[in-house]
VMD Tcl script that draws the C-alpha trace (Angstrom):
set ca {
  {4.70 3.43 -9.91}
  {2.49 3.30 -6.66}
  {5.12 1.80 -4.70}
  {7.59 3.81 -5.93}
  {10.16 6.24 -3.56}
  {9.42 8.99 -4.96}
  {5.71 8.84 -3.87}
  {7.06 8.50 -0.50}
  {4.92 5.74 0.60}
  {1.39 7.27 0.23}
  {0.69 8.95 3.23}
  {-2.57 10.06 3.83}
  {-3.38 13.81 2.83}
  {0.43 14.34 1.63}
  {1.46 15.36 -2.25}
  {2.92 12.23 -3.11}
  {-0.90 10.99 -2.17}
  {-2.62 13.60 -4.10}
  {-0.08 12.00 -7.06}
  {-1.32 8.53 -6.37}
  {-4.72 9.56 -6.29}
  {-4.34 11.23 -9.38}
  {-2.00 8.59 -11.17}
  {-4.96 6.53 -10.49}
  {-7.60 8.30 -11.78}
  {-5.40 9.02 -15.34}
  {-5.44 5.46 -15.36}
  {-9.25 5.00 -14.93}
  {-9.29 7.70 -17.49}
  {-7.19 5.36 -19.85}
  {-9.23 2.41 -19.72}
  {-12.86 4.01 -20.21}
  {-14.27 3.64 -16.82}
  {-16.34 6.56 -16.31}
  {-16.99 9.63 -13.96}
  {-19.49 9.07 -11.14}
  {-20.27 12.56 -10.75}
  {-18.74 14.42 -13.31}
  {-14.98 13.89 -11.55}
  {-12.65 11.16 -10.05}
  {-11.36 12.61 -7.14}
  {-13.37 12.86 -3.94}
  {-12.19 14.93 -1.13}
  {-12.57 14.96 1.79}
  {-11.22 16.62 4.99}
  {-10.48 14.71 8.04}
  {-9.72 16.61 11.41}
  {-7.50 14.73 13.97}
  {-6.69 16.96 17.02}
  {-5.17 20.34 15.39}
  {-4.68 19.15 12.39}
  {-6.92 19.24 9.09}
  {-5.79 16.52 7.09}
  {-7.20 16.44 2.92}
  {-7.61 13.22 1.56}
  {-9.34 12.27 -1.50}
  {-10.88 9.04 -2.92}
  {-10.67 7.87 -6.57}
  {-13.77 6.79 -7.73}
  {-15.15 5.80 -11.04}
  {-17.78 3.71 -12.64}
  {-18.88 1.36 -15.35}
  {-22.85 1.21 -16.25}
  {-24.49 -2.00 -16.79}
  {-27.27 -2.73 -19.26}
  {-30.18 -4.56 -17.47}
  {-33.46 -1.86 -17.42}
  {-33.53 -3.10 -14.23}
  {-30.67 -3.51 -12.67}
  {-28.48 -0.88 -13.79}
  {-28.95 1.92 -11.16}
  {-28.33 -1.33 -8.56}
  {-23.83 -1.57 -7.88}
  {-21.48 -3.88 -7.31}
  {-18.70 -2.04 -5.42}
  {-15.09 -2.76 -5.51}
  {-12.48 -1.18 -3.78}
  {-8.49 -0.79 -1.86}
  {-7.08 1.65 -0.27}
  {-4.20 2.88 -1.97}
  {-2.62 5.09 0.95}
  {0.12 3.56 3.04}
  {2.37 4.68 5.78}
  {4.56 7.17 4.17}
  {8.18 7.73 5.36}
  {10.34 8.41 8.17}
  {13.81 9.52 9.20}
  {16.35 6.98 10.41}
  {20.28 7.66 10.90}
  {19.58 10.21 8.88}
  {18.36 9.04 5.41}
  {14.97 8.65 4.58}
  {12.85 5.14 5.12}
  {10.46 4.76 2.97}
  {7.54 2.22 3.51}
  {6.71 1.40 0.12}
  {3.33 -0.70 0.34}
  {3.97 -3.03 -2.93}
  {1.86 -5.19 -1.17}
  {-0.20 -2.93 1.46}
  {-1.82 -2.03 -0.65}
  {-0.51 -0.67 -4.34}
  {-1.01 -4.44 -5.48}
  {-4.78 -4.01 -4.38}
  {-4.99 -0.38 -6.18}
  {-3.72 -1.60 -9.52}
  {-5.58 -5.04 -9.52}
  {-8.74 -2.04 -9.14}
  {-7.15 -0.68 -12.31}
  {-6.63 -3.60 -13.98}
  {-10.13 -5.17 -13.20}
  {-11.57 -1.81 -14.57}
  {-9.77 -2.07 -17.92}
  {-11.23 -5.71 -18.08}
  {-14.66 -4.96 -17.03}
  {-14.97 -2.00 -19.95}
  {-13.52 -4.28 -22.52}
  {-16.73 -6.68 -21.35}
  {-18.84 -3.70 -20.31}
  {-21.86 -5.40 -22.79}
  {-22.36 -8.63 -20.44}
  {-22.85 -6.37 -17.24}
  {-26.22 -6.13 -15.54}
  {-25.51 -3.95 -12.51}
  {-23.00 -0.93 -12.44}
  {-19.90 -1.57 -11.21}
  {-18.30 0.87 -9.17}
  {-14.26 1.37 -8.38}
  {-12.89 3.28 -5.52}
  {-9.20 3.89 -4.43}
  {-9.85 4.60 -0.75}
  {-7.81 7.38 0.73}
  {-6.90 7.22 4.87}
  {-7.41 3.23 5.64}
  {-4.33 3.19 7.57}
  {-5.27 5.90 9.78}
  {-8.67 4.20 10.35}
  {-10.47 3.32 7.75}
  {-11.48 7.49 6.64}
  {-12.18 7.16 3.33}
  {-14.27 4.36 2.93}
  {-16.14 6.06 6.02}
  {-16.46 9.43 4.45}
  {-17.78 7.62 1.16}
  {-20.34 5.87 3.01}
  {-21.36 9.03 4.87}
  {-21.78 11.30 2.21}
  {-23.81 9.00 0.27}
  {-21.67 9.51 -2.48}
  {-23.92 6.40 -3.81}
  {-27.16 5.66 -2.16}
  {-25.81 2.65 -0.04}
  {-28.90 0.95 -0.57}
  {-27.96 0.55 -3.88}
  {-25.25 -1.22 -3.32}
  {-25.72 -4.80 -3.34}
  {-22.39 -6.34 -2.96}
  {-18.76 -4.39 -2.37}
  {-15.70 -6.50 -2.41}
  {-12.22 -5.20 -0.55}
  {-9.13 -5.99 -2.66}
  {-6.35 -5.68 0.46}
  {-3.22 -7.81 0.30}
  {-3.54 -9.21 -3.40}
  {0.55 -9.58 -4.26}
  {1.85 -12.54 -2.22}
  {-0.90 -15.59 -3.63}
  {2.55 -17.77 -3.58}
  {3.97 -16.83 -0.31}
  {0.54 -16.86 1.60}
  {-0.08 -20.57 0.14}
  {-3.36 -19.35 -1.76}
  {-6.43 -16.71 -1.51}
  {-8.24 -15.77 1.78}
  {-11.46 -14.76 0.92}
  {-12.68 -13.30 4.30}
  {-16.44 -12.94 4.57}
  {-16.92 -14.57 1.36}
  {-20.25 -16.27 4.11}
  {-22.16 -13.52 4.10}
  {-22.93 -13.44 0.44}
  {-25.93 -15.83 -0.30}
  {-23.87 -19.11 -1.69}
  {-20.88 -17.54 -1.65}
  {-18.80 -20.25 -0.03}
  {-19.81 -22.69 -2.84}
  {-19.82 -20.21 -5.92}
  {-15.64 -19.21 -4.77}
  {-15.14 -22.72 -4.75}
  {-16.29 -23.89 -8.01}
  {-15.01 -21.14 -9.37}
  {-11.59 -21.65 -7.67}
  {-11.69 -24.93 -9.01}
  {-12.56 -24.22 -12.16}
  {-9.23 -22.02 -12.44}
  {-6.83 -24.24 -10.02}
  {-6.89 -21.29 -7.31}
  {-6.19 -22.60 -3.90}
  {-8.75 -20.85 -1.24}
  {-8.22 -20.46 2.43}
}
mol new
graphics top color blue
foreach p $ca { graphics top sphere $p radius 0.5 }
foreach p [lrange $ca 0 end-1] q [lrange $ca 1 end] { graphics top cylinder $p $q radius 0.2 }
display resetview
C-alpha cells in the first residue's frame, strides 16, 4: 500500500503523504499501540524559501511495566516519505520507495503489532514514529526532537529502521552505529547468531 502509485511516491507535505501518514496511524490503531498525546499525527510546518510546506509525523507508543523504568523510552523509527513523482515524455514517473523507505515504515508497524502482543515483558516504553520530510533533510525527526515531543532525556536508546527490504541482495544486515550502544557489537552478534542473520 505505501509503495503504491496511487500515493504518488510520498512526497513530503503532499495528500498522498497526509494518506500515508494516516494509513499508518489506522494501522497503529489496529494493533493496540497507543496515543502519545491523545493523537497520532504530529504536524509540523516547514518553511523552505516561499513555500510553507505541512508535514506530519506518526507517532505512537507502548507503556512498559517496570515502576521504574516506564517513563524511560526506547525509540524506534523510519521515515516513510519518499521522493514523490515527476513528469517524463509525458506520463507520470513515479518513485515508489518499496525499499526507501515503505519497507522500514511497515517493519515499524509490524514490530508494533509484536511488541503489544508481548507488551507484559516490557520494562521501558517503547515509542514508534513514522518520520515525515527525511528526504528533504532529515525535518521530521528534527522537528520531533525540537519540540520535545518526548523529553529527549528520556530517551535511552532510538533505533533507525532505513533500507530493511533487500537482506538478500545486500548479502546481510548493516547495523550502523550499533558501537555506540554499551556492548552492542557483541549483543548483535550473539543474537545474529543465535538466528543465522549475517551482520555487516
Amino acid at each position: 500500500i505505501l509503495a503504491s502509485d496511487s500515493l504518488l511516491g510520498r512526497g513530503f507535505g503532499t495528500p498522498q503523504g497526509l494518506k500515508a501518514a494516516t494509513y499508518i496511524a489506522g494501522q497503529f490503531e489496529k494493533a493496540g499501540i497507543e496515543t502519545l498525546n491523545g493523537h497520532y499525527l504530529h504536524p509540523f510546518n516547514y518553511r523552505r524559501g516561499i513555500l510553507n510546506i505541512s508535514g506530519q509525523n506518526v507517532v505512537g507508543v507502548i507503556r512498559g511495566n517496570h515502576p521504574d523504568l516506564r517513563d524511560e523510552y526506547i525509540l524506534l523509527g523510519a521515515h516513510y516519505d519518499h521522493l514523490g513523482w515527476k513528469i517524463s515524455g509525458g506520463d507520470t514517473v513515479v518513485y515508489n520507495g518499496a525499499d526507501d523507505n515503505a519497507s522500514g515504515s511497515a517493519s515499524l508497524i509490524e514490530i508494533g503489532r509484536n511488541l503489544v502482543q508481548r507488551k507484559g515483558e516490557l520494562g521501558r516504553s517503547v515509542i514508534l514514529v513514522a518520520f515525515d520530510g527525511e528526504e528533504s533533510g532529515l525535518v521530521g525527526s528534527n522537528r520531533f526532537l525540537n519540540e520535545s515531543i518526548v523529553p529527549p532525556q528520556q530517551v535511552k536508546a532510538m533505533f533507525s529502521l532505513d533500507m530493511v527490504g533487500m537482506y538478500g541482495p545486500n548479502r546481510g544486515l548493516s547495523l550502523k552505529g550499533i558501537s555506540t550502544v554499551s556492548g552492542g557489537e557483541k549483543l548483535a552478534n550473539s543474537i545474529a547468531e543465535a538466528h543465522g542473520i549475517s551482520l555487516r
